[in-house]
N, C-alpha and C positions, 0 to 999 in steps of 0.2 A: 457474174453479170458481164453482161459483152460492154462495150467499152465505146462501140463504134457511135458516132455522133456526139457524146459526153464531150462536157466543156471542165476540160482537167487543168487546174492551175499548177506551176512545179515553179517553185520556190525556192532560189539558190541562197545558202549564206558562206561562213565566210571560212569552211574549210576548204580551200582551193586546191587542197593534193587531191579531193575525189571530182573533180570538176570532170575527169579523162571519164569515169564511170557514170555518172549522171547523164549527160551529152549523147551518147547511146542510148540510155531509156527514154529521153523527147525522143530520139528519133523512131524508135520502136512505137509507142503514144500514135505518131503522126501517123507512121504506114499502117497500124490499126484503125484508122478515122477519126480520131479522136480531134478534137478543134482543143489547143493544147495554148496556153498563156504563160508565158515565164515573168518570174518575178523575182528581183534582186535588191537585198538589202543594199544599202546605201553606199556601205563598204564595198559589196563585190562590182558593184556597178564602177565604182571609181580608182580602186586601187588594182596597180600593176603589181604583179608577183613572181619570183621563179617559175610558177608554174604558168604565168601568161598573162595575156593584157587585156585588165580590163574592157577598150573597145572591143577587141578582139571575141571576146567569152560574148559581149551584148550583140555584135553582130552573128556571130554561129549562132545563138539563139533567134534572131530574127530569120536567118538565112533558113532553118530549119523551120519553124512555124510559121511562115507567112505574116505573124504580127510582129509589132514594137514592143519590145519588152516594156515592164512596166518595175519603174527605178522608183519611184518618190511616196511618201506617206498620201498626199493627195488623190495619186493613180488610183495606187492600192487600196482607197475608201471608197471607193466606187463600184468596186464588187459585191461590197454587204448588200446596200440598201438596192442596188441595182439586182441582187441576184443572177451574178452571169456565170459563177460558176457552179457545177455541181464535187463536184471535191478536189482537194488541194493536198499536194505532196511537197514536203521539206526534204529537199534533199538539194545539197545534204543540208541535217540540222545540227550545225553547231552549237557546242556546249553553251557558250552564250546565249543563242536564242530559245535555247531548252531553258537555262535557267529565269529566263524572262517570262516565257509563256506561263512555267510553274506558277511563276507568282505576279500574273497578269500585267504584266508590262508591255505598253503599245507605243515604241518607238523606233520601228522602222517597216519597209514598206512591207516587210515578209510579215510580222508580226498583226500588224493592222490589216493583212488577207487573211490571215487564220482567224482571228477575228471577225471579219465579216460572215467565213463559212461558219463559227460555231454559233455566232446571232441567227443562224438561217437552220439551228439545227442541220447541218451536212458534216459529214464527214472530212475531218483533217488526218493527215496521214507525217508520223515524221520518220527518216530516214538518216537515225542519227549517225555522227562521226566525229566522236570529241575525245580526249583526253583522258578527260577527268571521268568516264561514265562511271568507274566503279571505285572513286573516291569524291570529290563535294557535289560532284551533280548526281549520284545514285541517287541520292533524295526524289531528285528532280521527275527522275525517270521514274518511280515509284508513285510519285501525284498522278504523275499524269497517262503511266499505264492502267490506272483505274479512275479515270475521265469517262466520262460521257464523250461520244463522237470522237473520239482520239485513237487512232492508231498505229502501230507500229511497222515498219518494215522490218522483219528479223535480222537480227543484228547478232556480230560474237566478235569476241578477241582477237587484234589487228598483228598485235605482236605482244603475248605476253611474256618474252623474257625482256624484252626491249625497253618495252611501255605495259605494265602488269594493270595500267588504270585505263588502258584505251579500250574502245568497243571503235563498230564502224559498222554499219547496214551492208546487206545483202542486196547493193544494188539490184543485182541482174533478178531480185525478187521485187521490183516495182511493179510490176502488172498484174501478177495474182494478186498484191496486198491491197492492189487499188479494184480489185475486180469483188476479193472480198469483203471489205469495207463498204464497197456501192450495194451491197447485202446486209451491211451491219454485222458485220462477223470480223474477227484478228486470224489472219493466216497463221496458223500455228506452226511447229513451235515458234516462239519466238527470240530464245536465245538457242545462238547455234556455235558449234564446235567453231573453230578457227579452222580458214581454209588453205 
């Protein structure tokens, strides 16, 4: 599905080494027409890290989509009942808010927009990047690749001699997943060889 004019929410949490590879997919979003909303959990909105500062990551975001990020559980409630988006990408989603969403936990701003899109029946998209995907959060990913409206950005092995439990999405695969999804379909495969 074309993409152009869609109101695409992209939902930062709090793995900040892929922050470099998300950042490119808004901007790809935008020069395809897409009216694009970022959204930051509480953490990435406020903490500074090796990989960059907080302000810094909220204004690249503004500077690229023309709107104000949206930081707070407040904001983020306003998309359900408001219906302003038509689907929403987690990326990246960390193992945290994987393990949350599993088990319906609504405490923070990312959490509470997935929420509103899956009250609106639309589609949520995550783009995970955790650790633990194939030790305590495999579970995780197992609920919820057999969810209703949930899907996946394909994802594989980041470094398994390094880290044998991490997985990490296939960034630069945010546009067909979110083009298939607005179809109701998972771009397939969805786990892929490490690259």
């Amino acid at each position: 599905m074309n993409i152009n004019g869609k109101n695409i929410g992209v939902a930062l949490t709090g793995s900040y080494c892929t922050f470099d590879k998300v950042f490119p997919q808004i901007e790809n979003l935008v020069k395809r027409n897409a009216n694009v909303y970022t959204i930051f959990s509480e953490q990435t909105s406020k903490t500074d890290t090796r990989f960059g500062k907080a302000a810094d990551f909220l204004k690249k975001a503004q500077d690229i989509t023309d709107k104000n990020p949206i930081y707070t559980i407040t904001e983020a409630e306003k998309l359900g009942p408001n219906n302003i988006l038509d689907i929403i990408v987690v990326a990246p989603c960390s193992g945290n808010t994987l393990a949350k969403m599993a088990n319906a936990i609504t405490d923070t701003p990312v959490l509470m927009a997935t929420k509103g899109l899956l009250r609106n029946n639309k589609p949520v998209i995550l783009a995970i990047s955790t650790n633990d995907a194939l030790s305590n959060n495999l579970k995780n990913i197992g609920l919820l690749i057999n969810s209703r409206n949930i899907y996946f950005v394909p994802f594989g092995q980041d470094n398994y001699k390094g880290k044998p439990y991490s997985m990490v999405a296939h960034f630069d695969l945010m546009l067909p997943t979110i083009e298939h999804a607005l179809d109701g379909k998972q771009l397939q495969p969805i786990v892929l060889a490490p690259k």
